[in-house]
C-alpha positions as a Markdown table, in Angstrom:
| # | Residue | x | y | z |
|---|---|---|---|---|
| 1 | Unk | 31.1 | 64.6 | 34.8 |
| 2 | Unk | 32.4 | 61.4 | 33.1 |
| 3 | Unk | 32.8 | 61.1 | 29.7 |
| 4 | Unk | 30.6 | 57.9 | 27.8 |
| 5 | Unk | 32.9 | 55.3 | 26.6 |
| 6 | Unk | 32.3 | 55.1 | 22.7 |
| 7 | Unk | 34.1 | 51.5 | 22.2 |
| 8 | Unk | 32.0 | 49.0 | 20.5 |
| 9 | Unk | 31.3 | 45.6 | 21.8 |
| 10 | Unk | 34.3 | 43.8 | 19.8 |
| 11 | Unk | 32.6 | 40.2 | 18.5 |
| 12 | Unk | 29.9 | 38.0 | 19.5 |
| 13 | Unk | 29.1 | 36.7 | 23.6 |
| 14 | Unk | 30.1 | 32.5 | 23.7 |
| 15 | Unk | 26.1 | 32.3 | 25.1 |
| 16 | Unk | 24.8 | 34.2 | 21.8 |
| 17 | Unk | 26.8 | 31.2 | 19.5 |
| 18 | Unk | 25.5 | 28.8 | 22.0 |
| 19 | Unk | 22.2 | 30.1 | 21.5 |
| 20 | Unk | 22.4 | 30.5 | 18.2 |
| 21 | Unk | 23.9 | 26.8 | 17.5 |
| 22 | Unk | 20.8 | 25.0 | 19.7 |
| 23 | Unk | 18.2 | 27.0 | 17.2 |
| 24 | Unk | 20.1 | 25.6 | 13.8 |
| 25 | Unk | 20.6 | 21.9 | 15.9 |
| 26 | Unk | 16.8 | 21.9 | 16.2 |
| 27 | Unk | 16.3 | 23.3 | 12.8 |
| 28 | Unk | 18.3 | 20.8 | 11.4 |
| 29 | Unk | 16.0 | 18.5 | 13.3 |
| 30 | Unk | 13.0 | 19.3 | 12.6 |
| 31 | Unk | 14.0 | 18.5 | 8.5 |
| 32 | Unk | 15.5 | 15.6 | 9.4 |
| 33 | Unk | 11.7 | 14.5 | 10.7 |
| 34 | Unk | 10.4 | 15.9 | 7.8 |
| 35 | Unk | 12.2 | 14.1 | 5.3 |
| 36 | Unk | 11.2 | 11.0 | 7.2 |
| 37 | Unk | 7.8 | 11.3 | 7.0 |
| 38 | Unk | 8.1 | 12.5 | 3.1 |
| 39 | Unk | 9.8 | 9.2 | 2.5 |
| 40 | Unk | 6.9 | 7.0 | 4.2 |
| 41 | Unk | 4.3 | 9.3 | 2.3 |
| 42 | Unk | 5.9 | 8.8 | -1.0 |
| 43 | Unk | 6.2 | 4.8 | -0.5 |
| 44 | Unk | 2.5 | 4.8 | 0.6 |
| 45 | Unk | 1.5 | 6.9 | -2.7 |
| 46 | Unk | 3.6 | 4.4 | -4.7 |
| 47 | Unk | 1.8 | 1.5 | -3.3 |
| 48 | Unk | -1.3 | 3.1 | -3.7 |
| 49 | Unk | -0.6 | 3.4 | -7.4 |
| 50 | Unk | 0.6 | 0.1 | -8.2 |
| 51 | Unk | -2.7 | -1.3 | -6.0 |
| 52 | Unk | -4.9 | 0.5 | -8.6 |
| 53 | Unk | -3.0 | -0.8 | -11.4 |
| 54 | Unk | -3.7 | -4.1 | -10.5 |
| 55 | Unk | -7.1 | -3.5 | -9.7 |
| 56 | Unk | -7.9 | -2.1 | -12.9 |
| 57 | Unk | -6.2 | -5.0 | -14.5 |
| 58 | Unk | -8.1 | -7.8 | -12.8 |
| 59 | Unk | -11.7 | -5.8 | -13.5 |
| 60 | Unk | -11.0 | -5.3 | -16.8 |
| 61 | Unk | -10.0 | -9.2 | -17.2 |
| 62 | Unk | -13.4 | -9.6 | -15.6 |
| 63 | Unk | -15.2 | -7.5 | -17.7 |
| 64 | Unk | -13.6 | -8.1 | -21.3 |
| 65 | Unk | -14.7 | -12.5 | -20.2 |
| 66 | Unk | -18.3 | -11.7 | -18.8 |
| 67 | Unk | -19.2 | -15.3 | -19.7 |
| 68 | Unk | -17.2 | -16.7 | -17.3 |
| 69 | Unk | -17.5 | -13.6 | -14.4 |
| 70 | Unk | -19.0 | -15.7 | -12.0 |
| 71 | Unk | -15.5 | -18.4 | -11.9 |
| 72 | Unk | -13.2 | -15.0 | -11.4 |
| 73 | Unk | -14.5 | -15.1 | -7.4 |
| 74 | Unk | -12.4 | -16.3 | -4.6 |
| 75 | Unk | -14.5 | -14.3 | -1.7 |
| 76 | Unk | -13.1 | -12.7 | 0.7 |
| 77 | Unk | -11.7 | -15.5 | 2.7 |
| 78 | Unk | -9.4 | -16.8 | 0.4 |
| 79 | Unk | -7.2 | -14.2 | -1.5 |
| 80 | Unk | -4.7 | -14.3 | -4.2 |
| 81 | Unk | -1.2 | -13.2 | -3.9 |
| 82 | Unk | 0.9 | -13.1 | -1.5 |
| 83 | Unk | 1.4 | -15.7 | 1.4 |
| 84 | Unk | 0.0 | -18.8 | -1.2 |
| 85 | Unk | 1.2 | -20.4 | -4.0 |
| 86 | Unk | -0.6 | -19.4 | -7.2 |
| 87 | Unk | -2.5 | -21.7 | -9.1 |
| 88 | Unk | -0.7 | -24.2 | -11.8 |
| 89 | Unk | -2.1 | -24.0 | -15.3 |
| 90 | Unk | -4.1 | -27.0 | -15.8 |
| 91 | Unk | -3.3 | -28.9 | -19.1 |
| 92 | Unk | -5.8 | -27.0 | -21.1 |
| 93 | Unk | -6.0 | -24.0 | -19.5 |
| 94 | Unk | -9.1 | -21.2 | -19.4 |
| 95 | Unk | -8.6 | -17.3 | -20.1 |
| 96 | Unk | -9.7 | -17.8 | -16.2 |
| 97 | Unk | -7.1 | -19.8 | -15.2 |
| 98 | Unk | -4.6 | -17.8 | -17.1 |
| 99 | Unk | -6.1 | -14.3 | -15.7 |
| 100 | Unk | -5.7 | -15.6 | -12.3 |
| 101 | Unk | -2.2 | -17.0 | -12.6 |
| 102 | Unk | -0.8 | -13.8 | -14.0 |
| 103 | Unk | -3.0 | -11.5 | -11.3 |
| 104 | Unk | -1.8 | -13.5 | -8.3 |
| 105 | Unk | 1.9 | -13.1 | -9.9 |
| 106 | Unk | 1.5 | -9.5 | -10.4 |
| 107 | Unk | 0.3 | -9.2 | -6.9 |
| 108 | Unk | 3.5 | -11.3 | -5.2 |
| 109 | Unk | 5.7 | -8.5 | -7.4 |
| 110 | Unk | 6.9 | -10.9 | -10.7 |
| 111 | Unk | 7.1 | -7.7 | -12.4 |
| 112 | Unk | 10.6 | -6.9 | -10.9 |
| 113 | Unk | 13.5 | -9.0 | -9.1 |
| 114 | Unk | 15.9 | -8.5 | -6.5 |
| 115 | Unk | 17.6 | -12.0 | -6.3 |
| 116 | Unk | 15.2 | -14.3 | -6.0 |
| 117 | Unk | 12.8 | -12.2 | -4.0 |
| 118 | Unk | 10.2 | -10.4 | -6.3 |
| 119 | Unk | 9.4 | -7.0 | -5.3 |
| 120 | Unk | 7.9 | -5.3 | -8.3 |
| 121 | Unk | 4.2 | -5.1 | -5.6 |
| 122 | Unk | 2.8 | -3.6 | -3.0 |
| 123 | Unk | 3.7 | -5.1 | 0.5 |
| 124 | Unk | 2.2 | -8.4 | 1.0 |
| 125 | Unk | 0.0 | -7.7 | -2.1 |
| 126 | Unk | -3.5 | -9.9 | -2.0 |
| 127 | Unk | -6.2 | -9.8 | -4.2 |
| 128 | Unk | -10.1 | -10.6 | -3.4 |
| 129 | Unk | -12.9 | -11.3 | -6.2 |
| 130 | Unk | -16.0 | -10.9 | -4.5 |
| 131 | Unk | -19.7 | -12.2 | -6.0 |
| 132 | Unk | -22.4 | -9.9 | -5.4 |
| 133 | Unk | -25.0 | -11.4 | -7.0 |
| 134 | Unk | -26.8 | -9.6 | -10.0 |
| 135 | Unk | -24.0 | -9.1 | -12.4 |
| 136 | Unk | -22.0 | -7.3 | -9.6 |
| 137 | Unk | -18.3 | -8.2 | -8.5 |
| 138 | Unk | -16.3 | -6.7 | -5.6 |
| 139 | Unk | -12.7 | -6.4 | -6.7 |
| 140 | Unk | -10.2 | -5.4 | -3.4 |
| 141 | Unk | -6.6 | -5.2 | -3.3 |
| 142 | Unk | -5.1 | -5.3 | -0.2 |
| 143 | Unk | -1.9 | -4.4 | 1.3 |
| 144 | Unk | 0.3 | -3.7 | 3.8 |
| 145 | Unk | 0.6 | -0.1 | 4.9 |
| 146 | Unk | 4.0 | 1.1 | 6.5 |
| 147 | Unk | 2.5 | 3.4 | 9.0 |
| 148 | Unk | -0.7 | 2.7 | 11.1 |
| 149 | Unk | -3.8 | 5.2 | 10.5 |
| 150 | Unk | -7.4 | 3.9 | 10.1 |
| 151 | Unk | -8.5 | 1.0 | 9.5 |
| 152 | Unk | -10.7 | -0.1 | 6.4 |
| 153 | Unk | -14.5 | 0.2 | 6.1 |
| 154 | Unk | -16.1 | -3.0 | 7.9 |
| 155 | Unk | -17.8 | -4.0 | 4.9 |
| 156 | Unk | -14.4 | -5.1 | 2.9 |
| 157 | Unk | -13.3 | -8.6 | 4.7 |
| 158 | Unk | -10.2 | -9.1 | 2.0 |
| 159 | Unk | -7.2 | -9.6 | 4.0 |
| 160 | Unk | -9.1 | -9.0 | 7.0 |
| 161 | Unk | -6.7 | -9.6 | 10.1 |
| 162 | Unk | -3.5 | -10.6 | 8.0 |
| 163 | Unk | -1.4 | -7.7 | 8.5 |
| 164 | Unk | -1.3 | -7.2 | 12.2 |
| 165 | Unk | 2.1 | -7.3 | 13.6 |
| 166 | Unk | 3.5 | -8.9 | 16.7 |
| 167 | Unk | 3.6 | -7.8 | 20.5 |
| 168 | Unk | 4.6 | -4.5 | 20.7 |
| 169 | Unk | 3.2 | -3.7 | 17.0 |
| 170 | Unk | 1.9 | -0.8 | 16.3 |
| 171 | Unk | -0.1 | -2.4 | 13.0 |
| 172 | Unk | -2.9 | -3.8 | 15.2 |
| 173 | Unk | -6.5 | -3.9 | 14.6 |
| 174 | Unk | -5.9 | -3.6 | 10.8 |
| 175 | Unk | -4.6 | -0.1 | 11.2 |
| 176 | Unk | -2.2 | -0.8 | 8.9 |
| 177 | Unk | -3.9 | -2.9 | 6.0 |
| 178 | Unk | -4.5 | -0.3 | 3.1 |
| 179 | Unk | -7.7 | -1.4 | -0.1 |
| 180 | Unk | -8.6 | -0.1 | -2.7 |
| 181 | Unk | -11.8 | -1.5 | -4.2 |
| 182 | Unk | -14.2 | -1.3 | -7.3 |
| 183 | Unk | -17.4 | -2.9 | -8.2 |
| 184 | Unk | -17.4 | -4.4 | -11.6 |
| 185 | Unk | -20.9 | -4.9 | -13.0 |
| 186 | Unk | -21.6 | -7.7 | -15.7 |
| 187 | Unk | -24.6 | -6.6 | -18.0 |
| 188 | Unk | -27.1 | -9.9 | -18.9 |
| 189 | Unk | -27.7 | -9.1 | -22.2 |
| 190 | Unk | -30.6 | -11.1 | -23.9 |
């Protein structure tokens, strides 16, 4: 008859520590993704922000000079911000003229500075005026989005096209333009 040994395993096996070391490595891995991702979804949401911002501002420039609504439009084709010059102020300017000039600023980022590039905007911030006829203004600020997802309704044209990348892009097919839009309606009042 033999006698059981009652000595106690002494420490850990080197495979258990190996074992244990590749769970925490891909752990440690899986946060690192994480925090990633939480750092493109916070930049988005503060793009998102400052895009409503500015279209609030513009439709409420719109609304509070309803006389002169219908000169605020630029269509779709031609929008303010970034990638043009904005607009001198003519010798005797118009609250128009003056709206526009400050809008297309605010939407190249003249709110804040770093050097001489202004950055205080969304990415490559434009800015669309839209008439609809009967009062009615489409207002659209677009952007440029730092991850592809889906592209924007077919019905809003402004910056259609302009923030594709190059070969071997993923932003193609405007899966990366962001808009935000809102109709601004002009009562006629008689």
């Amino acid at each position: 008859m033999r006698i059981p040994d009652t000595r106690q395993q002494g420490g850990l096996s080197l495979v258990e520590v190996l074992v244990t070391m590749v769970i925490l490595a891909i752990g440690l891995l899986g946060l690192v993704g994480l925090q990633a991702r939480i750092q493109i979804l916070q930049a988005e949401s503060y793009q998102r922000a400052q895009a409503l911002m500015l279209l609030k501002d513009i439709s409420g420039r719109i609304t509070n000079n309803r006389n002169n609504a219908a000169a605020y439009a630029t269509g779709a084709g031609s929008p303010v911000g970034v990638g043009m010059t904005c607009p001198a102020l003519p010798t005797n300017p118009t609250r128009r003229d003056r709206d526009m000039l400050e809008w297309c600023s605010a939407l190249q980022g003249a709110s804040e500075r770093i050097g001489t590039n202004q950055v205080g905007a969304m990415v490559g911030g434009r800015g669309c005026v839209e008439n609809l006829g009967n009062g009615r203004f489409l207002v659209t600020v677009a952007w440029q989005g730092l991850a592809p997802i889906s592209d924007p309704p077919e019905t809003v044209d402004c910056g259609e096209n302009l923030y594709n990348g190059g070969t071997g892009s993923v932003c193609i097919d405007d899966l990366c333009r962001r808009v935000v839009t809102s109709i601004v309606r002009i009562a006629t009042l008689t």
